[in-house]
KOLTIMI-428263 format. One record per residue (C-alpha): residue in three letters; x, y, z. Coordinates in Angstrom, 3 decimals. Example, Ala and Ser with C-alpha at 12.3 -4.5 7.8 and 13.67 -1.06 7.14 Angstrom:
BEGIN
  residuo        px        py        pz
      ALA    12.300    -4.500     7.800
      SER    13.670    -1.060     7.140
# end
This chain:
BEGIN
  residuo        px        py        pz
      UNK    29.643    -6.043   -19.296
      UNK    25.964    -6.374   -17.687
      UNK    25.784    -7.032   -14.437
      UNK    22.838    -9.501   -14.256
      UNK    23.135   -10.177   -10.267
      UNK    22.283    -6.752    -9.872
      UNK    19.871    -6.235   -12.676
      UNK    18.201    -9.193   -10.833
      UNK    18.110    -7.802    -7.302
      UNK    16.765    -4.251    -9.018
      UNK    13.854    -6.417   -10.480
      UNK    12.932    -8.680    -7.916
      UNK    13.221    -5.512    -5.365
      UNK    10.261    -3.894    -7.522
      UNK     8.271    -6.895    -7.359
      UNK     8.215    -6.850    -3.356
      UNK     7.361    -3.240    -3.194
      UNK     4.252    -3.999    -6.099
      UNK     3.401    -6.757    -3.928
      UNK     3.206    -4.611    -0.506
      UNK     2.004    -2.011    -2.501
      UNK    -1.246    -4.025    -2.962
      UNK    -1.183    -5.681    -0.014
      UNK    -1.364    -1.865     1.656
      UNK    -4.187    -0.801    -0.643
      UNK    -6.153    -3.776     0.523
      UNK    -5.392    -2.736     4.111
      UNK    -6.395     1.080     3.388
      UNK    -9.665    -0.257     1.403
      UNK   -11.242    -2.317     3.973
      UNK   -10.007     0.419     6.990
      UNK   -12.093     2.793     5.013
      UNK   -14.818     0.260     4.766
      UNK   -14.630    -0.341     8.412
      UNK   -14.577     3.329     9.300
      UNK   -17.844     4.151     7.288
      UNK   -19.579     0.875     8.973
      UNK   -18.948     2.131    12.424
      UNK   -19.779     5.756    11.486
      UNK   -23.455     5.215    13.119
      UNK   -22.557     3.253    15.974
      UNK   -19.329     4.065    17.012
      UNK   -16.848     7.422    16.638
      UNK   -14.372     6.981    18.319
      UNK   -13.672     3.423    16.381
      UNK   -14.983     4.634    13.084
      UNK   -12.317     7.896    13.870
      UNK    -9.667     5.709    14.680
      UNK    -9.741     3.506    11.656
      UNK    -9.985     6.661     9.644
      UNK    -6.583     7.504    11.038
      UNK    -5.091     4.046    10.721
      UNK    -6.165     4.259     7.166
      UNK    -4.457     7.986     6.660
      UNK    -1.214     6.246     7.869
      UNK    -1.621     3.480     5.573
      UNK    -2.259     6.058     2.644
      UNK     0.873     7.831     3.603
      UNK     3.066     4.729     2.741
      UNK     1.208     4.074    -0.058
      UNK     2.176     7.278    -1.178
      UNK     5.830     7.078    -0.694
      UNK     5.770     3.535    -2.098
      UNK     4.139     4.836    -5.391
      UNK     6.896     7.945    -5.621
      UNK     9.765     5.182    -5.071
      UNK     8.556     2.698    -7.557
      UNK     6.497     5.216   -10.213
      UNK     2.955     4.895   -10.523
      UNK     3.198     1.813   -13.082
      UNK     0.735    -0.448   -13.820
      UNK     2.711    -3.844   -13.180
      UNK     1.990    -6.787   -11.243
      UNK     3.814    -8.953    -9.482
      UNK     3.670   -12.186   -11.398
# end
């Protein structure tokens, strides 16, 4: 027998972790954009952002090993 409450809980578990997948690749893409923008007028900032972004990469990384590199979307 299929257990559908669990099937269920599999699939809506992989739609939350598309869904903060993209919602970290937005975050990485405009850190990036950020860190190039203050490149010229500040380092420090521009450096720090570039770290933040690195971070943000990271768990993008483990997030796309957990849930396969797929191209689905969260409906």
């Amino acid at each position: 027998m299929i257990n559908y409450r669990a099937e269920y809980r599999a699939l809506t578990s992989k739609k939350v972790k598309i869904k903060k997948r993209l919602k970290l690749y937005k975050e990485y893409l405009r850190l990036i954009e950020d860190a190039y923008n203050l490149r010229q007028t500040d380092h420090a900032l521009s450096d720090f952002s570039e770290f933040r972004a690195t971070k943000v990469l990271h768990q993008l990384n483990k997030l796309k090993f957990i849930i396969g590199d797929s191209k689905l979307q969260a409906n």
